[in-house]
C-alpha positions, 0 to 999 in steps of 0.5 A: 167714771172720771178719775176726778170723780172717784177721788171724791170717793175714797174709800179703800186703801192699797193694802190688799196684801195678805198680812200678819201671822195668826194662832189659828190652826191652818185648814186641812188642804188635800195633799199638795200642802205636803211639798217642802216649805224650804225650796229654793225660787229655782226649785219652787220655779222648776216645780210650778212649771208642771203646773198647767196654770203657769206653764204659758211663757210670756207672749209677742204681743201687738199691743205691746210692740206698738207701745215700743214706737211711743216716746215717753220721757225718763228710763223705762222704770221712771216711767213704769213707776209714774203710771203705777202710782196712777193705778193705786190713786184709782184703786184707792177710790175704787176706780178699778178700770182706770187702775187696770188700764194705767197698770197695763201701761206700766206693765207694757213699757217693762214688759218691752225691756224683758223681751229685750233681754230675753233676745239677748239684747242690752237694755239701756238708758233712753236718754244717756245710751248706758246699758241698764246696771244688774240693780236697774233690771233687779229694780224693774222686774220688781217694779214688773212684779208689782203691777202684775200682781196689783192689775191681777187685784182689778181684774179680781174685783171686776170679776176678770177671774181669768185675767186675774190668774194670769197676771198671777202667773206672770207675776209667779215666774218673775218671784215664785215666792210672791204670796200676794199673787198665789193668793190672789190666784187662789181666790180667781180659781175658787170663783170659777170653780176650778177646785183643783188649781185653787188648792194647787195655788193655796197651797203653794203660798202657804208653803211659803206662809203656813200662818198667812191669814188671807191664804187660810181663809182661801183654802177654808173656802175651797174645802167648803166648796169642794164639799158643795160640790161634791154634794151636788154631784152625788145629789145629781148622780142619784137623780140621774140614776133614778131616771135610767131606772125609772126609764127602764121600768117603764121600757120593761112594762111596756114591752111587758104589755105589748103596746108600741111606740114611736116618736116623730122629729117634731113631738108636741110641748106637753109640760110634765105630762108624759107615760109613766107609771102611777101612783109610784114610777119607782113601783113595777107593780103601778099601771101605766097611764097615758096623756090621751087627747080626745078628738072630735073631727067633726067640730075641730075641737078637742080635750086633753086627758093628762093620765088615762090609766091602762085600767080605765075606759072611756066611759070614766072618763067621758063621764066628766068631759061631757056635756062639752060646752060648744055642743049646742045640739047636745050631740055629744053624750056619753051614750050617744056618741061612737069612738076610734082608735087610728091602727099603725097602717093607717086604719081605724079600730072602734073603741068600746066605752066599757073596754079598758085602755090596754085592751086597745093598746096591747098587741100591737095593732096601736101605736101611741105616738109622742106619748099621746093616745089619740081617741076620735069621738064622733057622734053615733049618728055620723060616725059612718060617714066620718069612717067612710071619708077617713078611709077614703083619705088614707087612701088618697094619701097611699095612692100619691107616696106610691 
């Protein structure tokens, strides 16, 4: 968007700073509102740089030094100044990325002086080589201060909430007293959670400010997050310490029982279906039930059972499954078919239709792999054969790892 199309736009003034007093009792902050109100800029100063957020010095950077080589007309002020105005024209119509960019070449033309003067070099006028007076330097570092603190307004409204923070910071370390910067600070950290550096923040500009609206407002909004958050956690403290629960139950009736078991590398995508204990995870006295897949080798197709419970057998549940809807020949009933379970050294063990599940699980002779019983369904009449061509299979395989 043009700035000549946002001037079309006017919407917003540049009176974004926290003004006015209020009657209104203040929050009650965690204990950092507990510093002094009456500190000095050098105390408050000495003060934030324990603060990790403003322990940064200003950086060299390449930007910035290629800035130095262009010729700009006018003291570096003057020029600071013209694309300050250039800024506020933008953020008036909400043309916040114009805005930022015409600050960030203000803030690079005096950025350059103060990197001057922190080398121990005078600064002078450009055009008449008269160093700069201490009320041209005051002038600049204010002028500095500004547009720190309005690109710091950009970055907040474009949701840079790092970007914003540290112009903050620069802003803080030229005037520790600037409440506009704290605020906006505050605000940055409280969008990204960072709960301790937000109230940190707030509540050093309302040491300065006790009744600034605009502060108080940000400091109700961290302990109203900070309560979210600490919610959410306690919720998933207990989630998590119902699942190491419900896990050590269910290790406990396993073990319990003696059924084995093992996970591969690659374990199928089952959804929600897992061992567990029914009707209630949380209940010892529950069964165990297994997701079980029912084969038939001998049709390339297959069934899925979610739960088969430990007390139940194949005929409960073969009851429902048959007639399948691929068996043409009827070969597959209830009475007319012979099932298999594979044992964990590769054999087979025949599988009553009466006997319940743990029965063929426990002793350790099965093992369920990736949480999934695994049952052969074979039609009486060819089920020999099919063990005959198993075996001879498994032995195939032994003989080539060997």
């Amino acid at each position: 968007m043009s700035i000549d199309q946002l001037a079309d736009q006017i919407e917003q003034a540049m009176s974004l700073a926290p003004q006015g007093p209020s009657d209104a009792p203040g929050p009650a902050l965690p204990p950092q509102l507990a510093m002094g109100r009456n500190m000095t800029a050098d105390e408050i100063l000495k003060d934030l740089n324990k603060s990790p957020l403003f322990m940064t010095e200003l950086e060299d950077n390449d930007d910035i030094a290629a800035l130095q080589a262009l010729a700009y007309e006018g003291t570096p002020l003057e020029n600071a100044a013209d694309f300050k105005e250039r800024g506020n024209e933008c953020f008036k119509v909400r043309g916040y990325r114009d805005a930022e960019e015409f600050y960030g070449k203000g803030i690079a033309i005096l950025f350059v002086e103060e990197r001057k003067r922190a080398r121990g070099e005078i600064t002078k006028d450009p055009e008449t080589g008269v160093p700069d007076s201490e009320e041209e330097i005051q002038k600049q570092k204010e002028m500095l201060e500004a547009m720190y603190v309005n690109r710091a307004a950009c970055h907040l409204e474009m949701q840079n909430y790092r970007s914003c923070w540290t112009d903050c910071a620069a802003a803080i370390r030229l005037n520790p007293r600037n409440v506009k910067a704290y605020y906006r600070s505050g605000k940055a950290l409280l969008a990204v959670d960072r709960i301790e550096e937000a109230d940190d923040v707030c509540a050093r500009g309302l040491a300065l400010e006790p009744e600034n609206k605009a502060l108080r407002s940000v400091a109700d909004g961290i302990i109203k997050r900070a309560k979210t958050l600490d919610e959410l956690k306690r919720k998933a403290a207990e989630r998590e310490a119902k699942k190491q629960r419900r896990a050590l139950l269910l290790k406990t009736a396993l073990a319990a029982r003696g059924i084995r078991m093992r996970t591969t590398e690659q374990p199928p995508e089952m959804e929600d279906a897992k061992v567990a204990l029914v009707p209630n995870e949380d209940d010892p006295s529950s069964e165990l039930a297994f997701p079980t897949v029912l084969l038939y080798p001998l049709h390339l197709e297959s069934d899925f059972i979610k739960a088969f419970q430990e007390t139940h057998t194949l005929e409960d549940h073969l009851g429902y499954v048959f007639p399948l809807p691929w068996d043409k020949e009827g070969s597959y009933t209830v009475s007319g078919v012979t099932c298999y379970v594979e044992t964990k050294e590769g054999g087979l063990i025949k599988m009553g239709k009466k006997v319940p599940l743990l029965k063929v699980l426990s002793g350790g002779k099965v093992e369920v792999v990736d949480e999934v019983v695994r049952i052969f369904v074979l039609p009486t009449s060819k089920a020999e054969g099919w063990v005959k061509e198993f075996k001879e299979k498994k032995a195939a395989e032994k003989g080539e790892r060997s």
